[in-house]
Each structure stands twice: as structure tokens, then as C-alpha cells.
N, C-alpha and C positions, 0 to 999 in steps of 0.2 A: 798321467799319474805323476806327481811330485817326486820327489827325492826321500821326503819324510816317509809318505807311501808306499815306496819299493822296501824302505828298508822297516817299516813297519810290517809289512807281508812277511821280511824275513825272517823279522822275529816271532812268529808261528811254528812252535817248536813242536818234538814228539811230545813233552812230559809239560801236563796241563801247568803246575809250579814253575815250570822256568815261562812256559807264556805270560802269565798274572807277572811274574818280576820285569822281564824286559816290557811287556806290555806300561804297567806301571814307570818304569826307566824311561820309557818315549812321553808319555801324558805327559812328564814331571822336568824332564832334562834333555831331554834330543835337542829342540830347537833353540837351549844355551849355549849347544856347546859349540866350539871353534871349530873349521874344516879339519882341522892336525886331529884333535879329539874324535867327530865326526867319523872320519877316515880310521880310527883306531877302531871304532866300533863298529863299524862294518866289516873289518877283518876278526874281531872278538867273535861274530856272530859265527865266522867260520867256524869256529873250535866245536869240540863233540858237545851236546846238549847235558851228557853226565857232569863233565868237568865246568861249564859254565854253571850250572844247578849247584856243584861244590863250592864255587868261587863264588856267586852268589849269596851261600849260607852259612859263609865262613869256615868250608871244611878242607880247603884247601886254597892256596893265593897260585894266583898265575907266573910263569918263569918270565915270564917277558914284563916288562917293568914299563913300557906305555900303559899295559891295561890296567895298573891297579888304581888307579885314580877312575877308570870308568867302576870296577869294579867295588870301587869303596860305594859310589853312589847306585851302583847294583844294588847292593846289602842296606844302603839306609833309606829305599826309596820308602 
């Protein structure tokens, strides 16, 4: 299983909306991004599924300031 694949599995979330977005986010931008990027979002994945679902749909930005550049291409995938 690839690296794409691991972290494609990860993003199989509870709430069917944050799937369709990260799902969408891998189709559209995973294999642009750099390892430094990359590596942000594998730790983004960590975070609770309510808050990424929020960051996602513009209802709240993340306190840590790597992710908002994944996050911007979250919201405009």
C-alpha cells in the first residue's frame, strides 16, 4: 500500500461531509503537495472531525498556522 493510500484510508472520517471534502482534497492536491505540506496533513488529519468539518467550511480557522494554507485548499476544493 502506498503512502497516498495510508493516508487516503485516513481520511475516512465519522461525518459522511468531511469524507467528500478530504476525499476531494486527495483527488485534487495530495500528490502536489511538498513532504513539509504533506507531513502537515497528516497531522491535520489527527484533529477531531467536528473541528476539521468547521475549518473546512469556513466556520472557524485553525490556531496553528501550518494548516491554514492546507486548509484554505480544504474550503476551495
Amino acid at each position: 500500500m502506498s503512502e497516498a493510500d495510508r493516508v487516503r484510508w485516513h481520511c475516512r472520517r465519522g461525518l459522511l461531509e468531511l469524507d467528500l471534502i478530504l476525499g476531494r482534497f486527495m483527488d485534487r492536491h495530495y500528490e502536489g503537495l511538498d513532504e513539509e505540506a504533506r507531513a502537515a496533513f497528516r497531522d491535520l488529519l489527527e484533529q477531531p472531525d467536528n473541528d476539521l468539518l468547521d475549518w473546512a467550511l469556513g466556520r472557524s480557522a485553525p490556531a496553528e498556522t501550518r494548516y491554514r494554507r492546507l486548509v484554505d485548499l480544504l474550503r476551495f476544493s
